[in-house]
C-alpha positions as a printed NumPy array, in Angstrom:
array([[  4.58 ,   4.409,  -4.573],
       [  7.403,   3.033,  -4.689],
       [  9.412,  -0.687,  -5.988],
       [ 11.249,  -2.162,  -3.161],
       [ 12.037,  -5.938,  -5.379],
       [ 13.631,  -6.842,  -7.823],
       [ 15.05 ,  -3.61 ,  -7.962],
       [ 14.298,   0.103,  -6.091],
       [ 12.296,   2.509,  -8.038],
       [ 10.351,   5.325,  -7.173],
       [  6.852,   5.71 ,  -8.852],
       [  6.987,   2.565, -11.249],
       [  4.067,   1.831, -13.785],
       [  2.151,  -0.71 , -12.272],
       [  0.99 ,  -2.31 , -15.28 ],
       [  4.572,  -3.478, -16.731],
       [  5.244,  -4.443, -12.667],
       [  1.932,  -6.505, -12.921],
       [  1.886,  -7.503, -16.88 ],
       [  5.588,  -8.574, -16.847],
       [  5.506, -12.633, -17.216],
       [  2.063, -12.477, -17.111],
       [  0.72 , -10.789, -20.161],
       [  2.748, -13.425, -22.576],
       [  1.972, -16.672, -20.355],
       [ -1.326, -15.97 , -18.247],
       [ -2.542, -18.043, -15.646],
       [ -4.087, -17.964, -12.963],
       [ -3.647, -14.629, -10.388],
       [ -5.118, -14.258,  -7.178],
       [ -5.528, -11.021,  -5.539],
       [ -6.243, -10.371,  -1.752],
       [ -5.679,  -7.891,   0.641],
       [ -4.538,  -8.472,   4.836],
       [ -3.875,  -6.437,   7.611],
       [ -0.446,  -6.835,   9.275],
       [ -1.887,  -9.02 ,  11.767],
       [ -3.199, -11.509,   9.176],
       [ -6.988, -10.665,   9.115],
       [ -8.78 , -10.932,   5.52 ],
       [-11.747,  -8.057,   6.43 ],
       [-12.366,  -5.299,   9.082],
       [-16.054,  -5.005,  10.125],
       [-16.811,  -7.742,   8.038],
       [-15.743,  -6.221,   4.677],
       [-12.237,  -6.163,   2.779],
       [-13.222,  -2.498,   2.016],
       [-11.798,  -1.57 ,   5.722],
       [ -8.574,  -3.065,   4.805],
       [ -8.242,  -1.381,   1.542],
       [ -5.679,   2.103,   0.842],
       [ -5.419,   4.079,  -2.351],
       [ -2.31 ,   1.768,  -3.272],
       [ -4.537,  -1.165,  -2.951],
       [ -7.627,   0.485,  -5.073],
       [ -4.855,   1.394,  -7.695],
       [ -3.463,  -2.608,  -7.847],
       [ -7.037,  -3.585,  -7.849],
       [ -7.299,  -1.603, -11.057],
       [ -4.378,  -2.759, -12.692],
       [ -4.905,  -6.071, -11.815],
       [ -8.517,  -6.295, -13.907],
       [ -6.418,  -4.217, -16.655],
       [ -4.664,  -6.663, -17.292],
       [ -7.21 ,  -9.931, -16.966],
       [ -9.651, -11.846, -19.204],
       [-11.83 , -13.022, -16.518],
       [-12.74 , -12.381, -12.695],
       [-13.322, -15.492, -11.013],
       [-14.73 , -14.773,  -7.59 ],
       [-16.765, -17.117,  -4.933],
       [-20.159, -16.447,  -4.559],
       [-20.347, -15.233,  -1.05 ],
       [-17.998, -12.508,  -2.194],
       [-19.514, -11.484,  -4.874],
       [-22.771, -10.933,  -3.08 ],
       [-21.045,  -9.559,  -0.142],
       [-18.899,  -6.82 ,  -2.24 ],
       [-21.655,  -6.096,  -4.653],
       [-20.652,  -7.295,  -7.541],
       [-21.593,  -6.616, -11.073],
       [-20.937,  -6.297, -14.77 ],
       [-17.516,  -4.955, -15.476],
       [-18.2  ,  -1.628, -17.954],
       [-14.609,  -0.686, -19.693],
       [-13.993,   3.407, -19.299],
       [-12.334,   4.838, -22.627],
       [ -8.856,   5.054, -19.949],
       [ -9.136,   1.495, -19.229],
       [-10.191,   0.326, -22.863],
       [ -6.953,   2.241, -23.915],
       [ -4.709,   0.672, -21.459],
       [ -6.403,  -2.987, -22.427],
       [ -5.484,  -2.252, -25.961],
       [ -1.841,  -1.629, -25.204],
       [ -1.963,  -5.235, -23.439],
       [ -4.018,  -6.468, -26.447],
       [ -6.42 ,  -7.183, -24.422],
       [-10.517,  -7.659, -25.052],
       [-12.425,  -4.676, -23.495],
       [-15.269,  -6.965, -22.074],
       [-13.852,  -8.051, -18.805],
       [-16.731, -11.126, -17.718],
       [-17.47 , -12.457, -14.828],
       [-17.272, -15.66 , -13.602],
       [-18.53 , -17.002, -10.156],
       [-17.471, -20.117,  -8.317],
       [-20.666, -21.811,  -6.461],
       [-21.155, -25.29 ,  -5.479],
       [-24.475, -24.235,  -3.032],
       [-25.563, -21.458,  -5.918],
       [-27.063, -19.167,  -2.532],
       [-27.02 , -16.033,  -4.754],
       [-30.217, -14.195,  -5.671],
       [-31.395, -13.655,  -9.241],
       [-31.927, -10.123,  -8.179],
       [-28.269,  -9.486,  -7.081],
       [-26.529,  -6.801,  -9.1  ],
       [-24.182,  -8.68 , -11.017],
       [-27.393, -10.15 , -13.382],
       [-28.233,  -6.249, -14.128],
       [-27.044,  -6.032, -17.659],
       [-28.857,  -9.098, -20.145],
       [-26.082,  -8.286, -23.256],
       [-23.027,  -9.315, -20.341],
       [-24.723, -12.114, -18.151],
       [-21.816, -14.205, -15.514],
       [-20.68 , -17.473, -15.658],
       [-21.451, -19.71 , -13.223],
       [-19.462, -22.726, -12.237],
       [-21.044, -25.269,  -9.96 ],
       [-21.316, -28.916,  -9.658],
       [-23.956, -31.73 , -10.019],
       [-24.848, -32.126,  -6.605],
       [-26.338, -28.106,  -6.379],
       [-29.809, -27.806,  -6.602],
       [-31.529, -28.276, -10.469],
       [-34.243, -25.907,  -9.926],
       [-31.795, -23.068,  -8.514],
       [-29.549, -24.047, -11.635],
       [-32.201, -24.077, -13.969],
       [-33.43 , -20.45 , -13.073],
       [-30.19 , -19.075, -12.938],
       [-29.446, -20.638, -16.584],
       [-32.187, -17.877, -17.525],
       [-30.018, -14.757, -16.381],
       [-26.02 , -16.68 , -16.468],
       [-24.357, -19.326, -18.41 ],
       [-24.24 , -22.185, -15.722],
       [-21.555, -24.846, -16.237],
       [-21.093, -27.747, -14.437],
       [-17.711, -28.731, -13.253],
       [-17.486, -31.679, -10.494],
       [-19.791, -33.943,  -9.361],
       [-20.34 , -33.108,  -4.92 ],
       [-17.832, -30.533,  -5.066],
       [-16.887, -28.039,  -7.659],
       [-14.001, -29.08 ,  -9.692],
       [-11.593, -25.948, -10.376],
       [ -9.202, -27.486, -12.518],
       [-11.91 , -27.824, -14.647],
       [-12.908, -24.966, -14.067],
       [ -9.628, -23.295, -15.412],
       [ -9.914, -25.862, -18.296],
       [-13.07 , -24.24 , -19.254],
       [-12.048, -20.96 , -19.14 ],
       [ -9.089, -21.57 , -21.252],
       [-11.209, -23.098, -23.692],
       [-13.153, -19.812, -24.006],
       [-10.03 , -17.752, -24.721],
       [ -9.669, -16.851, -21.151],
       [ -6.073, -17.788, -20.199],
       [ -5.336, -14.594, -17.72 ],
       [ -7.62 , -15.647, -15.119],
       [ -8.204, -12.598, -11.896],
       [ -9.523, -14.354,  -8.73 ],
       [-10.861, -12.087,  -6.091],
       [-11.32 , -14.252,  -3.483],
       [-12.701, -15.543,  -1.091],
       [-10.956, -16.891,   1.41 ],
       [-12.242, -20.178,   0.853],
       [-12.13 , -20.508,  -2.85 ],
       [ -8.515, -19.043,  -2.298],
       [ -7.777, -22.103,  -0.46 ],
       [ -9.332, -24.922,  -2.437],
       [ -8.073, -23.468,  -5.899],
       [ -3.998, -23.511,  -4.229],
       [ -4.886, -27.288,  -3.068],
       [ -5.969, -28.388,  -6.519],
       [ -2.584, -27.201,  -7.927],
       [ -4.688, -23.916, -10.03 ],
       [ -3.419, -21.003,  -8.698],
       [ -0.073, -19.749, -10.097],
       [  0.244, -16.696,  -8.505],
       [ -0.538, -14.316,  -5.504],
       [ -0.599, -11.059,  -5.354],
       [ -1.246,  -9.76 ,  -2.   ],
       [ -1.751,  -6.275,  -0.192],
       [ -0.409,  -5.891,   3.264],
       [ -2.511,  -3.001,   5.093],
       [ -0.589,  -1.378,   7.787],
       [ -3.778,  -2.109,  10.211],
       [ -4.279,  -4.374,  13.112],
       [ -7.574,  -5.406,  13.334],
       [ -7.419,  -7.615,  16.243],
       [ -8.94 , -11.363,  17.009],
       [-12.093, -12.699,  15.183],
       [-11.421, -11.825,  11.789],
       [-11.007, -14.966,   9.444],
       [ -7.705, -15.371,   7.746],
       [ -7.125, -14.969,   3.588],
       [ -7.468, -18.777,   3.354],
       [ -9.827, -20.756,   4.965],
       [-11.614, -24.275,   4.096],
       [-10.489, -27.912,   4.33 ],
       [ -7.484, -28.638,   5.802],
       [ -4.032, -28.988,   3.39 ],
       [ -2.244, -32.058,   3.441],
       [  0.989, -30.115,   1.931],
       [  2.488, -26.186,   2.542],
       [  2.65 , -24.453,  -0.877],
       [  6.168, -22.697,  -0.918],
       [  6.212, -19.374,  -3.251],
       [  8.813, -17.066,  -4.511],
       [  9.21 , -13.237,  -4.07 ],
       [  8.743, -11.508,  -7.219],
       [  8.069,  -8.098,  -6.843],
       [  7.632,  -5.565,  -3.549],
       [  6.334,  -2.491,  -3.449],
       [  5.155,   0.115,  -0.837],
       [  3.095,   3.122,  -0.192],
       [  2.525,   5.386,   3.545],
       [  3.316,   1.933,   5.153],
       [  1.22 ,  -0.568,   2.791],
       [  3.387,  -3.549,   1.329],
       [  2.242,  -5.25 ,  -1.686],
       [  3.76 ,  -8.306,  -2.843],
       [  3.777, -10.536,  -5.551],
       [  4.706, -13.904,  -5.591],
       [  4.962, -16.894,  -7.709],
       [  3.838, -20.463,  -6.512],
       [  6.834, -22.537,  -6.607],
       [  5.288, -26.257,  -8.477],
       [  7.881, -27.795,  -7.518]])
């Protein structure tokens, strides 16, 4: 691999690239992948879209978090579940002094996701869940017995609150995973501070859905370059959302 912006270098460690103004201020970081035509999944799945490059950012990227945040459709779809910190990975999360437990928290304001779903498989490191009032009290009360279930927004989830919550935990470096559609709503409520975002050198053709999808945005969000790299014809970028 190799760093294209700010400045060319061949083989770079990907954790300074990645922990560089991130480590020391935190935030929140969304990661997603595209082909170059601009579709989100092949055959369904971002797995089609995904090269070594991208598997080795993906890695990184939870080195260097507190938290995944990721939507619930997602996190059923890509078989999600309990993050379990190799002695390589502890290591590199103590150089960042970082926590080893890496939780899991899932965005849900319809709470379709099954008590029997992977990601409830270990009691001692149970998800968060963040919905709102308007989701169904029985589903929230039996998912209260396998996840800690917060509410946050009345008909709609709330992620500002959301983030507010998971600062107050000690969980400033927040990963989000996607999907598409919690990528869009958490950029329109002004709580997304950064994309990172994997370019596969793929065309997969009409009919696959975009990396944002959902309501409708009354404003563009303009975003500055920070870093480029690229790998047998894979771009990844990194840029910063520009609040102004």
């Amino acid at each position: 691999m190799r760093a294209l912006v700010p400045h060319g270098i061949d083989d770079p460690d990907l954790h300074e690239v990645y922990a560089r103004n991130w480590v020391e201020v935190g935030g929140v970081r969304v990661n997603m992948i595209s082909s170059a035509d601009g579709g989100a999944t092949a055959a369904g799945l971002s797995e089609g879209l995904q090269t070594p490059g991208d598997n080795r950012i993906f890695a990184v990227l939870r080195d260097l978090a507190d938290v995944v945040l990721v939507g619930a459709a997602t996190a059923v779809a890509e078989n999600y579940r309990p993050v379990t910190a190799s002695a390589e990975r502890a290591a590199i999360r103590d150089r960042f002094g970082l926590r080893h437990d890496l939780p899991i928290a899932i965005a849900s304001r319809s709470l379709r996701i099954s008590r029997d779903a992977p990601l409830f498989g270990d009691p001692s490191r149970v998800p968060i869940i963040y919905t709102c009032e308007s989701a169904d009290a029985e589903i929230r009360r039996s998912l209260a017995d396998v996840a800690d279930v917060v509410i946050c927004g009345t008909d709609d989830l709330d992620l500002s609150a959301v983030r507010a919550d998971l600062a107050a935990r000690g969980l400033t470096r927040v990963l989000c995973e996607g999907g598409p559609t919690l990528f869009g709503a958490a950029v329109n409520a002004g709580a997304v501070d950064e994309l990172c975002l994997s370019i596969s050198p793929l065309l997969v053709g009409p009919g696959s859905m975009r990396i944002i999808d959902g309501a409708r945005w009354p404003l563009h969000h303009a975003m500055r370059l920070t870093d480029l790299l690229e790998e047998d014809g894979a771009l990844f970028a990194r840029y910063r959302l520009d609040r102004d």
